[in-house]
py3Dmol code that shows the C-alpha trace and the ligand (Angstrom):
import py3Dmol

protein = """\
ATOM      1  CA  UNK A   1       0.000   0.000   0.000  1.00  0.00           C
ATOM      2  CA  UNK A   2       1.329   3.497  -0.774  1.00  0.00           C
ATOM      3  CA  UNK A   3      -1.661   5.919  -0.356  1.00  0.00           C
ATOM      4  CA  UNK A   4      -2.105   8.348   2.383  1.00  0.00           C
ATOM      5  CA  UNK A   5      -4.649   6.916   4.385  1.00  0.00           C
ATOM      6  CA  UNK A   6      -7.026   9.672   5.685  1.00  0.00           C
ATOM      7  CA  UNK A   7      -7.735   9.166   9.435  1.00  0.00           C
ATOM      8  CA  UNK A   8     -11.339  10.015   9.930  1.00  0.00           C
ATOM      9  CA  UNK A   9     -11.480   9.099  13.284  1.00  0.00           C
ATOM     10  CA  UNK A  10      -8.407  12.141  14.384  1.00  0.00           C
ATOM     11  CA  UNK A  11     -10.224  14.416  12.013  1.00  0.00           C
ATOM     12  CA  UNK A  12     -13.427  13.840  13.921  1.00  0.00           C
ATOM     13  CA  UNK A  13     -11.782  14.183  17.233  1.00  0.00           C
ATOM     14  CA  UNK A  14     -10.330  17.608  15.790  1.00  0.00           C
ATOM     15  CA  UNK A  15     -13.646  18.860  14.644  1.00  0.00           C
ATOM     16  CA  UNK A  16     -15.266  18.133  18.301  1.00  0.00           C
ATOM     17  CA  UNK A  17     -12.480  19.835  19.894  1.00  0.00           C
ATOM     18  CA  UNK A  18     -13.868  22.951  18.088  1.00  0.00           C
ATOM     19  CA  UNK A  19     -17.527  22.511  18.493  1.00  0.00           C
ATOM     20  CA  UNK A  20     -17.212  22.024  21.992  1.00  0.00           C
ATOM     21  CA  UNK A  21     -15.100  25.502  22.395  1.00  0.00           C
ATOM     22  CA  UNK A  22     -18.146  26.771  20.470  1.00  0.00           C
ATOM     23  CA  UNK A  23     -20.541  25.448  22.478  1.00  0.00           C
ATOM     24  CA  UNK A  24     -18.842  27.272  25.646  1.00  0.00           C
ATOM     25  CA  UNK A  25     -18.356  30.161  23.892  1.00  0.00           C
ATOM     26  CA  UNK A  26     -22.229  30.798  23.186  1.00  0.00           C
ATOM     27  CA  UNK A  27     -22.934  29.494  26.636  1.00  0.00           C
ATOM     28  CA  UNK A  28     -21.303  32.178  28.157  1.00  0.00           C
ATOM     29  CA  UNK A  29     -23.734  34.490  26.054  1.00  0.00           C
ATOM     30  CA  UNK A  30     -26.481  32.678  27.849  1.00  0.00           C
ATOM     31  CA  UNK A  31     -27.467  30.087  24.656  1.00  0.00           C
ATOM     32  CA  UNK A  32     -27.379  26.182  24.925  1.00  0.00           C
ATOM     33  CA  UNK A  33     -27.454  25.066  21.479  1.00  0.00           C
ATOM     34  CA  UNK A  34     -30.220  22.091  21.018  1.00  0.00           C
ATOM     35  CA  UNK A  35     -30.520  19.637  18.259  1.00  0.00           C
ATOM     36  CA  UNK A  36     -33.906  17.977  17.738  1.00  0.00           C
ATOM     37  CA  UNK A  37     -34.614  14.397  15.652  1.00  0.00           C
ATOM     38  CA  UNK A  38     -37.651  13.358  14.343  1.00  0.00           C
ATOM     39  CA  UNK A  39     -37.549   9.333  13.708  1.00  0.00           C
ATOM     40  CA  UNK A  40     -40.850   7.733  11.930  1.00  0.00           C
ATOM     41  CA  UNK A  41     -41.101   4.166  11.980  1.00  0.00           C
ATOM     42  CA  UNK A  42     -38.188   1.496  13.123  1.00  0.00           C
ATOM     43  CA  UNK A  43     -35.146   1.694   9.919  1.00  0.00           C
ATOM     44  CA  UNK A  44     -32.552   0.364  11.761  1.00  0.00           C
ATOM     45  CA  UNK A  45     -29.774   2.423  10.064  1.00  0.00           C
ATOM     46  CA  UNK A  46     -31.558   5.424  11.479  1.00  0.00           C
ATOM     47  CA  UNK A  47     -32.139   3.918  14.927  1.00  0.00           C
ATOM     48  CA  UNK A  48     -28.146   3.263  14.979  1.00  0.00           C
ATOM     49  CA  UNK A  49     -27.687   7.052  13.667  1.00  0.00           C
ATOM     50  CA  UNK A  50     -30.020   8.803  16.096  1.00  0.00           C
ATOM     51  CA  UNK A  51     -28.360   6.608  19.112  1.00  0.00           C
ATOM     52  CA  UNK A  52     -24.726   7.797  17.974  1.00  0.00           C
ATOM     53  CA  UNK A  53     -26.187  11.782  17.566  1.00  0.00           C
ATOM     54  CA  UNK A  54     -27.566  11.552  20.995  1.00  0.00           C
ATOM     55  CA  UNK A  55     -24.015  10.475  22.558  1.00  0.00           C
ATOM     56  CA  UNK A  56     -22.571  12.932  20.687  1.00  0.00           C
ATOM     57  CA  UNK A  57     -24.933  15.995  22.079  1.00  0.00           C
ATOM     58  CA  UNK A  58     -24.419  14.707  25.150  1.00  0.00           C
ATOM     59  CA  UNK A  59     -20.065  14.781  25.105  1.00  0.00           C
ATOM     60  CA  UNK A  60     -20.653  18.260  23.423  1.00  0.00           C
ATOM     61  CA  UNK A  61     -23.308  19.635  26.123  1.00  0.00           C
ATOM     62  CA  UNK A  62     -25.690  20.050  23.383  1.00  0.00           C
ATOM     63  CA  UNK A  63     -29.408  19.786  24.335  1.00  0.00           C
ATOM     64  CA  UNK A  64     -31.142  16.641  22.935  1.00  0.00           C
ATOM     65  CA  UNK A  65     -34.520  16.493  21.758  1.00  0.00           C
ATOM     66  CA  UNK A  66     -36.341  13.246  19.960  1.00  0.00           C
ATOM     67  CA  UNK A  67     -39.698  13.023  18.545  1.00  0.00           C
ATOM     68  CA  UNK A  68     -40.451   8.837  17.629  1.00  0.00           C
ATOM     69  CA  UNK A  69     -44.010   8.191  15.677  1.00  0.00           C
ATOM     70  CA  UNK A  70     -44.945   4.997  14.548  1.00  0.00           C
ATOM     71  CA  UNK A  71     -44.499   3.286  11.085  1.00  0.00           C
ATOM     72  CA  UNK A  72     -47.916   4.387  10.605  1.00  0.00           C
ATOM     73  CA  UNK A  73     -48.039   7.714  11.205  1.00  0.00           C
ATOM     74  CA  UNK A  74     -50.230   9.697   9.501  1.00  0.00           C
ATOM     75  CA  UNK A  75     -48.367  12.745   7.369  1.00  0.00           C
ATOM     76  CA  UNK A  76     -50.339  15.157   9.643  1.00  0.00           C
ATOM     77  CA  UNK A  77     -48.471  13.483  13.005  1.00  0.00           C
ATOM     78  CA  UNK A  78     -45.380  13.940  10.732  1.00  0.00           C
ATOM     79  CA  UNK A  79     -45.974  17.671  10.320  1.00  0.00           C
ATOM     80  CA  UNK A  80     -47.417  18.941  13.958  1.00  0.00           C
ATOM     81  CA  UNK A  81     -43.814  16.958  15.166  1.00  0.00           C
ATOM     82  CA  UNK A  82     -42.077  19.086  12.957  1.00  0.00           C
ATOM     83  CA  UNK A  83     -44.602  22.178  13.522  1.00  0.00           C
ATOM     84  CA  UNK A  84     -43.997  21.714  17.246  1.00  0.00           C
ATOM     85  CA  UNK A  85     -40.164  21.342  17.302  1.00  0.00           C
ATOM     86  CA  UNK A  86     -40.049  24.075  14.706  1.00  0.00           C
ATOM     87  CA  UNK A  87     -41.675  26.553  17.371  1.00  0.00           C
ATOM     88  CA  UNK A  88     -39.949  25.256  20.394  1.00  0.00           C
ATOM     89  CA  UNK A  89     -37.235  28.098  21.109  1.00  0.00           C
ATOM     90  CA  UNK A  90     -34.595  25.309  23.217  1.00  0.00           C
ATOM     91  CA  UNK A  91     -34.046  23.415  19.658  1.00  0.00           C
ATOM     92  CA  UNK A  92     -32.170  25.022  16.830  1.00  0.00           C
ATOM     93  CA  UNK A  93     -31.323  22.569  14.715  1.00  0.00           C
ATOM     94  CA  UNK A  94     -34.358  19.852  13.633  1.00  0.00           C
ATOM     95  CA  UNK A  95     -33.098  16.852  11.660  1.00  0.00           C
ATOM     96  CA  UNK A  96     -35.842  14.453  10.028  1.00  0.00           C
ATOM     97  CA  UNK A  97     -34.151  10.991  10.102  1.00  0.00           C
ATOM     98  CA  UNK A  98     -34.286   9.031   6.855  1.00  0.00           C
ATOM     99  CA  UNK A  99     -35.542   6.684   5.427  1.00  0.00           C
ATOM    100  CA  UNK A 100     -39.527   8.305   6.150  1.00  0.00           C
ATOM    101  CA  UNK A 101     -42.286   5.290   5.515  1.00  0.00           C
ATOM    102  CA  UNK A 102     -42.884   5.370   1.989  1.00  0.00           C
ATOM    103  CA  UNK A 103     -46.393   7.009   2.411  1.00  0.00           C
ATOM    104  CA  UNK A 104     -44.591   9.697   3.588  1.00  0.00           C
ATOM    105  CA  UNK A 105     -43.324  12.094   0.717  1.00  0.00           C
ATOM    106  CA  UNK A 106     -39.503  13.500   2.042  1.00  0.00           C
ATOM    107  CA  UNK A 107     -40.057  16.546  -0.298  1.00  0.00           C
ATOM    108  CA  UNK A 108     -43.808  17.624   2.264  1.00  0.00           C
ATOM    109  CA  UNK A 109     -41.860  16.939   5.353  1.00  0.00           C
ATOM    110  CA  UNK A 110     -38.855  19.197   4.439  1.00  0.00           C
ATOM    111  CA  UNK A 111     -40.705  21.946   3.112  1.00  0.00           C
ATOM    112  CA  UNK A 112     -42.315  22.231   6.109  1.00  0.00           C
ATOM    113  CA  UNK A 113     -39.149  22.487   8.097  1.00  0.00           C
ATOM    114  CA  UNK A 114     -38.239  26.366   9.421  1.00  0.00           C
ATOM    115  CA  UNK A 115     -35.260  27.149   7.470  1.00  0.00           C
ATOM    116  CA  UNK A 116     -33.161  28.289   9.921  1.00  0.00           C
ATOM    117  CA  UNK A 117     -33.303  25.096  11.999  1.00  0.00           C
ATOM    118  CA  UNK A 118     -32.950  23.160   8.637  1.00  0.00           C
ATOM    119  CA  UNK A 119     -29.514  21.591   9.688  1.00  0.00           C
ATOM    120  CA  UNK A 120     -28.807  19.687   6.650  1.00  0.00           C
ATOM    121  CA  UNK A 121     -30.022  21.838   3.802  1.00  0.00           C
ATOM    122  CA  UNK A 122     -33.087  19.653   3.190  1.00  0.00           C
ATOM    123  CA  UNK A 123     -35.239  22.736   2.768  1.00  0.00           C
ATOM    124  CA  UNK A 124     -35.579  23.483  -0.662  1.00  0.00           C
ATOM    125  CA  UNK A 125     -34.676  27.221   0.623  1.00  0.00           C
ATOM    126  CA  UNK A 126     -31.672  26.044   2.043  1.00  0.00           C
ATOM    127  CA  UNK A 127     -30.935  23.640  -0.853  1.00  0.00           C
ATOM    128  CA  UNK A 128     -31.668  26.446  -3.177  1.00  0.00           C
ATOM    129  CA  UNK A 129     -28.753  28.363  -1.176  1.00  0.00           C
ATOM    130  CA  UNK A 130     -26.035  25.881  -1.560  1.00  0.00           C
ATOM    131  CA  UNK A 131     -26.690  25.828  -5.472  1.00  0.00           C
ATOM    132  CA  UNK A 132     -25.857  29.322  -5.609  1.00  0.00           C
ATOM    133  CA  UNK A 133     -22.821  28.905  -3.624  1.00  0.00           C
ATOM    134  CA  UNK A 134     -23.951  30.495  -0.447  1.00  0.00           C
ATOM    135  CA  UNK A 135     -25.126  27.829   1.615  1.00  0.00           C
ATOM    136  CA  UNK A 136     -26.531  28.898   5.146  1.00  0.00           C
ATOM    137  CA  UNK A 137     -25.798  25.320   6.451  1.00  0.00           C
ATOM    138  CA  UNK A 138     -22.939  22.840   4.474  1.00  0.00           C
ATOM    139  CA  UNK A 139     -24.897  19.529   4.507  1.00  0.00           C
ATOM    140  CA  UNK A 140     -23.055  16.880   6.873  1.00  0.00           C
ATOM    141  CA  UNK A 141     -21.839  14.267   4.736  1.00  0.00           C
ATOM    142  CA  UNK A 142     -20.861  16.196   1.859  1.00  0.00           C
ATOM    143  CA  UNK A 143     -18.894  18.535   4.096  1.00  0.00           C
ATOM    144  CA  UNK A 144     -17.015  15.688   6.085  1.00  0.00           C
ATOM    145  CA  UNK A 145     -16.050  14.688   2.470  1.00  0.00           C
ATOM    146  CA  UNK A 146     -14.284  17.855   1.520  1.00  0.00           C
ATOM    147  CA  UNK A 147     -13.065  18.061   5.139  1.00  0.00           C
ATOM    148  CA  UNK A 148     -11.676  14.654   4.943  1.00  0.00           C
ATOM    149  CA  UNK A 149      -9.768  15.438   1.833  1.00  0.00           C
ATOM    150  CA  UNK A 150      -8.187  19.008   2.943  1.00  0.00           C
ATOM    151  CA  UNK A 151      -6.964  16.952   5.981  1.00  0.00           C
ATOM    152  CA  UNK A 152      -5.129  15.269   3.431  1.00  0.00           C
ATOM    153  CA  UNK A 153      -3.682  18.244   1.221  1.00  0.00           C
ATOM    154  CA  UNK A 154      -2.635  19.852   4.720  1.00  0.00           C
ATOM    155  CA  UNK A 155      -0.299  16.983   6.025  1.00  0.00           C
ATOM    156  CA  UNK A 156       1.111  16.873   2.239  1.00  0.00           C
ATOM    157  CA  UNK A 157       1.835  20.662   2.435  1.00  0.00           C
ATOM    158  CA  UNK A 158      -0.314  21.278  -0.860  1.00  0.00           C
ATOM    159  CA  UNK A 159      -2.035  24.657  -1.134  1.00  0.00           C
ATOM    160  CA  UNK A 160      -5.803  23.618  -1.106  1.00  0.00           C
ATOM    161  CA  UNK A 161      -6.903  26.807  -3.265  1.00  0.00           C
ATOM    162  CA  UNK A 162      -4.725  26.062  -6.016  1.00  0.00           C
ATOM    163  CA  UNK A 163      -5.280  21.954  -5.716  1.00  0.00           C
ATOM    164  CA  UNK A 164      -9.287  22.462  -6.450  1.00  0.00           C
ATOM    165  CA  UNK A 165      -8.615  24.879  -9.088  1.00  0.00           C
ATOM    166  CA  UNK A 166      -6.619  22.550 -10.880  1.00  0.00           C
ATOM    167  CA  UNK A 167      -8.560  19.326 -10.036  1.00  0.00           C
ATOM    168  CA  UNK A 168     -11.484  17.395 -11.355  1.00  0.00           C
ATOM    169  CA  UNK A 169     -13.269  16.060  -8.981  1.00  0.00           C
ATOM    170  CA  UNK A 170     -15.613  12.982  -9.880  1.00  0.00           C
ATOM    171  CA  UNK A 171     -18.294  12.409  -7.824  1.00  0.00           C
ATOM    172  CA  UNK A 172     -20.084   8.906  -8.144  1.00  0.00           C
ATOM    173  CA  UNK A 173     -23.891   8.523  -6.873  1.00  0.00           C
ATOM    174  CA  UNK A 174     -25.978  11.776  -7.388  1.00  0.00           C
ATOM    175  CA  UNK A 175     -28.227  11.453  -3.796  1.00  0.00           C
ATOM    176  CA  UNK A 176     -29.747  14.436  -3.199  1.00  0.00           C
ATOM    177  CA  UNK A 177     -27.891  14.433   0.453  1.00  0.00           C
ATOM    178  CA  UNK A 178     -24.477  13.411  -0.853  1.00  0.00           C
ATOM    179  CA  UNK A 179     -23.729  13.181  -4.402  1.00  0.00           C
ATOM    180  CA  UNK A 180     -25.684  16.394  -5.745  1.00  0.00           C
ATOM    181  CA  UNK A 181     -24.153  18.630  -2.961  1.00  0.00           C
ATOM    182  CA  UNK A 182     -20.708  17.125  -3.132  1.00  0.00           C
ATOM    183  CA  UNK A 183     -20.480  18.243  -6.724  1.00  0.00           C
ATOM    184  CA  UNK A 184     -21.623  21.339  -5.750  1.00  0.00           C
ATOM    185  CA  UNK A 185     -19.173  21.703  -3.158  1.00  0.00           C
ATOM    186  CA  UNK A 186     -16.829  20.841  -5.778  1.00  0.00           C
ATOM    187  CA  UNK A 187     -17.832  24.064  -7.476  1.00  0.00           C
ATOM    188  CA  UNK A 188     -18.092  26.423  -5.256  1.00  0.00           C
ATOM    189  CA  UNK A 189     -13.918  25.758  -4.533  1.00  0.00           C
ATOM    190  CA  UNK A 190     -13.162  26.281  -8.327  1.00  0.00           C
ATOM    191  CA  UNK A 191     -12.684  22.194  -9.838  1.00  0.00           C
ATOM    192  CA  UNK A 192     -14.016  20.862 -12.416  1.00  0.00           C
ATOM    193  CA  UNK A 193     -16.721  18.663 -12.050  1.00  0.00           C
ATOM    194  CA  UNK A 194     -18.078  15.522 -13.392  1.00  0.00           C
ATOM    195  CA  UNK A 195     -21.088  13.370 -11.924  1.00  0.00           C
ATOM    196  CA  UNK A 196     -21.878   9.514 -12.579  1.00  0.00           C
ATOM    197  CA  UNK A 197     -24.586   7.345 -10.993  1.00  0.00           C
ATOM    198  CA  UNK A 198     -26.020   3.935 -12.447  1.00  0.00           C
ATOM    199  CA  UNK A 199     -26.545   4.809 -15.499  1.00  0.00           C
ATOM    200  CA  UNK A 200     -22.781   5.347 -16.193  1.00  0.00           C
ATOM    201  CA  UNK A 201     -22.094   1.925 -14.993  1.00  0.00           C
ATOM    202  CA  UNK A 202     -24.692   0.222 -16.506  1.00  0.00           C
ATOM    203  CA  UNK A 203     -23.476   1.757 -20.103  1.00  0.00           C
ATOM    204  CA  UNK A 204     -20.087   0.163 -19.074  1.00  0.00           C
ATOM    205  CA  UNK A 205     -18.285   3.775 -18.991  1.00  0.00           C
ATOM    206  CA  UNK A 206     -17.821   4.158 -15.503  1.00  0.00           C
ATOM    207  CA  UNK A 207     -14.182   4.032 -15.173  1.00  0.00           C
ATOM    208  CA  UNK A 208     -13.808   6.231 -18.449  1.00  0.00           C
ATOM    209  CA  UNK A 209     -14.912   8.942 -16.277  1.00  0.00           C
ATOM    210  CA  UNK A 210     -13.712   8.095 -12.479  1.00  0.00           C
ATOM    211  CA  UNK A 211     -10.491   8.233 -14.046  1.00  0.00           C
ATOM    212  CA  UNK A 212     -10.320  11.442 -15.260  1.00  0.00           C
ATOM    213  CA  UNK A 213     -10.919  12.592 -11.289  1.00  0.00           C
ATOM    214  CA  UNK A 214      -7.918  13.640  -9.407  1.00  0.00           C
ATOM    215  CA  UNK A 215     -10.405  13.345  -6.884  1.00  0.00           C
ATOM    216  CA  UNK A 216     -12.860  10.551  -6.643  1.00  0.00           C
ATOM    217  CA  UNK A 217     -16.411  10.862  -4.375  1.00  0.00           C
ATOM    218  CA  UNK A 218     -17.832   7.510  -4.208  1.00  0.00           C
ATOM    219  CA  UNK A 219     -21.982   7.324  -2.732  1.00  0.00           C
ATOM    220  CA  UNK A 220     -23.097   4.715  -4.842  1.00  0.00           C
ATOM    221  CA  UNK A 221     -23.827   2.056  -1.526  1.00  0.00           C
ATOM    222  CA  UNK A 222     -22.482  -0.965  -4.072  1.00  0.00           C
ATOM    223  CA  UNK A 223     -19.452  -2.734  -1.735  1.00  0.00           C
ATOM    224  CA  UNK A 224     -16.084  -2.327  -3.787  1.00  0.00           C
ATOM    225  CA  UNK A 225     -17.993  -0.780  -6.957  1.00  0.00           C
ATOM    226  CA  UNK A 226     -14.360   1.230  -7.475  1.00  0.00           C
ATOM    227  CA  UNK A 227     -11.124  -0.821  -8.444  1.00  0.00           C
ATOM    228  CA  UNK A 228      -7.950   0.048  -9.375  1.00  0.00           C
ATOM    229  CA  UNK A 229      -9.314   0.107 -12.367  1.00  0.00           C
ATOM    230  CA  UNK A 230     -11.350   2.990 -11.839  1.00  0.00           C
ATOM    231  CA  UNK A 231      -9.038   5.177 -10.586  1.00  0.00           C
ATOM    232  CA  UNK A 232      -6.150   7.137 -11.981  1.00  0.00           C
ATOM    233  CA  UNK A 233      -2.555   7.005 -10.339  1.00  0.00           C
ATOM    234  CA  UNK A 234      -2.447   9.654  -7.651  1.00  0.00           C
ATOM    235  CA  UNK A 235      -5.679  10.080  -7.180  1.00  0.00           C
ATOM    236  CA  UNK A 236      -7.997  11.268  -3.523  1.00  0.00           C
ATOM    237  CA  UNK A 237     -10.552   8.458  -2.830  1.00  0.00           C
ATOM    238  CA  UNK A 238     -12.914   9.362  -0.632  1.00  0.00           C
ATOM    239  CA  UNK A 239     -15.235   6.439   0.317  1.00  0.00           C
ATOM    240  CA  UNK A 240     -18.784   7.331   1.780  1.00  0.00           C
ATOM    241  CA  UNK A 241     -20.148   3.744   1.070  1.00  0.00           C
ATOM    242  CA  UNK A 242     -21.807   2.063   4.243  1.00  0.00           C
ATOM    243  CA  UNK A 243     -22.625  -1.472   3.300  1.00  0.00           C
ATOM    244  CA  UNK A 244     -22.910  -4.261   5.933  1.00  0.00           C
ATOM    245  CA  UNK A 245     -21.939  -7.585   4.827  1.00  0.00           C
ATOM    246  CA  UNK A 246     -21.853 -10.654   6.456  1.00  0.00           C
ATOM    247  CA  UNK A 247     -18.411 -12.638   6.761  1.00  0.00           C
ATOM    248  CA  UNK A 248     -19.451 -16.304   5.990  1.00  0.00           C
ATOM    249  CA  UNK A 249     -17.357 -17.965   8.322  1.00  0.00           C
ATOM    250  CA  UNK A 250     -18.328 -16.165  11.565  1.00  0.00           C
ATOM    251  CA  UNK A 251     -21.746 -14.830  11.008  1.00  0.00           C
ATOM    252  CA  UNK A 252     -20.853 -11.435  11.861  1.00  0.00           C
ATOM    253  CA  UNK A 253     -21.947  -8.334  10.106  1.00  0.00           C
ATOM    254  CA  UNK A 254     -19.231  -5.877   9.469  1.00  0.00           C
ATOM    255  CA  UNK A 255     -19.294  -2.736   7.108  1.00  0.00           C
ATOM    256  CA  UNK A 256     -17.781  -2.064   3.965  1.00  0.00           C
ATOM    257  CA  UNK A 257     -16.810   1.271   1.570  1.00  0.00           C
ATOM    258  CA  UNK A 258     -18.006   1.265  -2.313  1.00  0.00           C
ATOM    259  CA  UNK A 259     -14.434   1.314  -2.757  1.00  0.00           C
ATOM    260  CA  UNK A 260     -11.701  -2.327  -3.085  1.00  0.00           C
ATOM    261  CA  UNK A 261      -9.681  -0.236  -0.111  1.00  0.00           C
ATOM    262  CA  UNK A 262      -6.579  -2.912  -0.657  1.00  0.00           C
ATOM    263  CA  UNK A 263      -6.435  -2.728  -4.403  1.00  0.00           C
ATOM    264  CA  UNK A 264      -7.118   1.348  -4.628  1.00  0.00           C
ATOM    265  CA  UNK A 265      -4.751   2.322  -1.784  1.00  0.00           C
ATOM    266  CA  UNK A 266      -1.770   1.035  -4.206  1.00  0.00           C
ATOM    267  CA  UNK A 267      -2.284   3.647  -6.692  1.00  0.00           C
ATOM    268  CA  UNK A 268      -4.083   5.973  -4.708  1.00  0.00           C
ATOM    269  CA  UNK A 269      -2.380   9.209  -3.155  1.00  0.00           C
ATOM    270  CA  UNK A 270      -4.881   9.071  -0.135  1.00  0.00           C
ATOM    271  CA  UNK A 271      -8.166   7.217   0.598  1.00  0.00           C
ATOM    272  CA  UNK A 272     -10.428   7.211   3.542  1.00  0.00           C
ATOM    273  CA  UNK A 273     -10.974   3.804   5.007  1.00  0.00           C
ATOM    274  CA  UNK A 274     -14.559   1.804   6.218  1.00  0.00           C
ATOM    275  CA  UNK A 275     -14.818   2.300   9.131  1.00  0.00           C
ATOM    276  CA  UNK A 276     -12.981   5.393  10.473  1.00  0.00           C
ATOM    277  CA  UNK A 277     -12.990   7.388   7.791  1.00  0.00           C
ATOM    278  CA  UNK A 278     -16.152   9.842   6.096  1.00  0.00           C
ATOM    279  CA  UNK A 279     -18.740   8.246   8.779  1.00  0.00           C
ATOM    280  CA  UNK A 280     -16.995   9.825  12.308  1.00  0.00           C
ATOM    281  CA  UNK A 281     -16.832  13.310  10.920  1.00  0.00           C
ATOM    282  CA  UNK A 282     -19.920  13.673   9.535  1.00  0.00           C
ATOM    283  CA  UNK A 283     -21.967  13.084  12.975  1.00  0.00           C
ATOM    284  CA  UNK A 284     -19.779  15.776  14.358  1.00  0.00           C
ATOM    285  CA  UNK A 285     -20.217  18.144  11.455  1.00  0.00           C
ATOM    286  CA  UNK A 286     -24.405  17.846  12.276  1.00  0.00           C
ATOM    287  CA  UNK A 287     -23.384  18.777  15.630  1.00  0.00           C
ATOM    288  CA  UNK A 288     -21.654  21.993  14.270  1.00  0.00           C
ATOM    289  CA  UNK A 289     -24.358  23.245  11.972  1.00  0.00           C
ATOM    290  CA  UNK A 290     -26.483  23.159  15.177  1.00  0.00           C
ATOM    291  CA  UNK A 291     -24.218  25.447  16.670  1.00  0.00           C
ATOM    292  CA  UNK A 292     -24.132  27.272  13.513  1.00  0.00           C
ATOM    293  CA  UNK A 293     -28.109  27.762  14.065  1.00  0.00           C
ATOM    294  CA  UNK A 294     -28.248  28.460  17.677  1.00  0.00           C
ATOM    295  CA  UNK A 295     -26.123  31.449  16.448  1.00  0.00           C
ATOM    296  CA  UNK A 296     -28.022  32.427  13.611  1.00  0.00           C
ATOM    297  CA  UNK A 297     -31.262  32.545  15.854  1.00  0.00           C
ATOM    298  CA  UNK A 298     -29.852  33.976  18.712  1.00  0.00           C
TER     299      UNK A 298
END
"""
ligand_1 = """\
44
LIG
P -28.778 6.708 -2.571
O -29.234 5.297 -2.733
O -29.764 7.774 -2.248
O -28.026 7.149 -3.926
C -27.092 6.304 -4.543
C -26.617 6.934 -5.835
O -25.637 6.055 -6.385
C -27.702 7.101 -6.901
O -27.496 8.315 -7.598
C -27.468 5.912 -7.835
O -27.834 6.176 -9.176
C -25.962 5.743 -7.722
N -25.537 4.366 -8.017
C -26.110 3.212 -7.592
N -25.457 2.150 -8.123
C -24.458 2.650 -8.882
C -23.460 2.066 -9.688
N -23.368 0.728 -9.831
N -22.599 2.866 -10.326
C -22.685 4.218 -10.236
N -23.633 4.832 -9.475
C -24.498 4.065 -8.813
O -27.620 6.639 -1.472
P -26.921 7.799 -0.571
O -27.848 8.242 0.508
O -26.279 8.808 -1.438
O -25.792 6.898 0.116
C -24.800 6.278 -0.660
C -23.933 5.439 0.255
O -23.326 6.304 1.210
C -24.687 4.385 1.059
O -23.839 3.269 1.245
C -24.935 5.076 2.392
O -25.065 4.158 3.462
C -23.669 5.870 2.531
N -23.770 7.067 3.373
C -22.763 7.288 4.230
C -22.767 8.422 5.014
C -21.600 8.669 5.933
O -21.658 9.544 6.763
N -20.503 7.947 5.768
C -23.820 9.326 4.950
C -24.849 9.096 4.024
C -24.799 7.952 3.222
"""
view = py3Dmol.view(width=600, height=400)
view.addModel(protein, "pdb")
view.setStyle({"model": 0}, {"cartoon": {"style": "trace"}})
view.addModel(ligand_1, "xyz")
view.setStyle({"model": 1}, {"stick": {}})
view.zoomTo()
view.show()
């Protein structure tokens, strides 16, 4: 192996160390930051997510709020949860945990969020915002991606202006909460951009195009989707694939990247492992848009 490998875990613990100092900071002004979830129905991935959020309030001294409905809820229950938390002056930051039951539309839900609690940019306001390149609040994931990677051009002494200007970044997956606003991030810091989902793949061209990324985004949720073949010599890989997979032998359930870590981190100037890497930051960085709206309504 010769790449860089991108501790996640170190940049996490970084970013904490700063949220926290912001947290005491607007304390002292009389404000305790509070972050509010709203969890319909049982998804397990989201039941693991809100349980890791609510730790991390609590190390940060960030007040916790949780609204749970059932699987069944009605849209209305969905909305008055919202309503409610939306006019509750302790929360500032309101995150709607997904997946929502499929009878209830993500795009209603969202709208009805108050923008300026609307932590991860779901608000077509807000979303609307980080497409023009001023973006009230940096959507989590995204964000920990572009963290992740100047963490990287940092310990290599490179100058991180001039890198993106020069760069193409490649972003694969085009989610509306990772792969659309990681290209746009891409944009707003001068690159050159270039955006491939399924369709790509299934014309057999993916690689034609991850290749030409001196950066590569992977969101696709496919387990080892990029190879070496995918990626040029040199490149960033930044992995924000969570897929469990059982090992056979053992039974246990472990989690892998979209990306053959092994294989890519021989031609690869720096990748971000699974575990450790994307994941750690980006619960951290929802942490610190709260604090970012506890100023902006205080
Ligand atoms: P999504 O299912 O909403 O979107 C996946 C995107 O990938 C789609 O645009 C789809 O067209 C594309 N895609 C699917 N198969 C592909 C293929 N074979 N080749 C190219 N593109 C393909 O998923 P998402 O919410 O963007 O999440 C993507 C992955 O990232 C999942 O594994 C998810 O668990 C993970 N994730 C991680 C974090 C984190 O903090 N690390 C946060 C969010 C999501």
């Amino acid at each position: 192996m010769s790449a860089y490998v991108i501790d996640g875990r170190a940049a996490a613990q970084a970013l904490r160390s700063e949220v926290l100092a912001e947290v005491k900071a607007l304390e002292e002004t009389g404000v305790r930051p509070g972050l509010a979830t709203v969890l319909v129905g049982e998804d397990y991935a989201a039941q693991a997510y809100e349980r890791r959020v609510r730790r991390l309030a609590a190390d940060l001294d960030v007040a916790y709020f949780h609204e749970v409905l059932p699987c069944d809820a009605e849209l209305a229950d969905v909305l008055a949860a919202v309503g409610k938390l939306n006019a509750d002056p302790r929360v500032h930051g309101v995150l709607v945990l997904r997946p929502l039951p499929h009878h209830i539309p993500d795009e209603v839900v969202f709208a009805h969020l108050d923008p300026l609690k609307d932590v991860e940019s779901v608000h077509p306001y807000n979303a609307g915002l980080l497409v023009e390149g001023t973006p009230r609040f940096v959507p989590s994931t995204p964000a920990s991606c572009y963290r992740l990677i100047d963490t990287y051009l940092e310990a290599a002494g490179l100058d991180k202006e001039a890198f993106y200007r020069r760069s193409a970044i490649c972003v694969v997956g085009r989610s509306a909460n990772v792969g659309r606003p990681a290209l746009l991030l891409g944009i707003a810091r001068g690159a050159v951009v270039i955006s491939c989902d399924e369709f790509a793949y299934r014309a057999g061209r993916l690689a034609e195009h991850t290749r030409l990324g001196d950066v590569v985004i992977v969101a696709a949720g496919v387990p080892k989707l990029i190879g070496q073949n995918e990626v040029r010599r040199g490149a960033v890989v930044i992995d924000v694939g969570i897929n469990p997979v059982t090992d056979t032998a053992t039974g246990k359930v472990g989690l892998v990247g979209d990306v053959d870590f092994d294989a890519v981190a021989e031609v690869a100037a720096a990748i971000t492992p699974v575990p450790g890497g994307v994941g750690p930051v980006t619960d951290v960085w929802l942490l610190r848009n709260t604090v970012v709206a506890a100023k902006l309504q205080s």
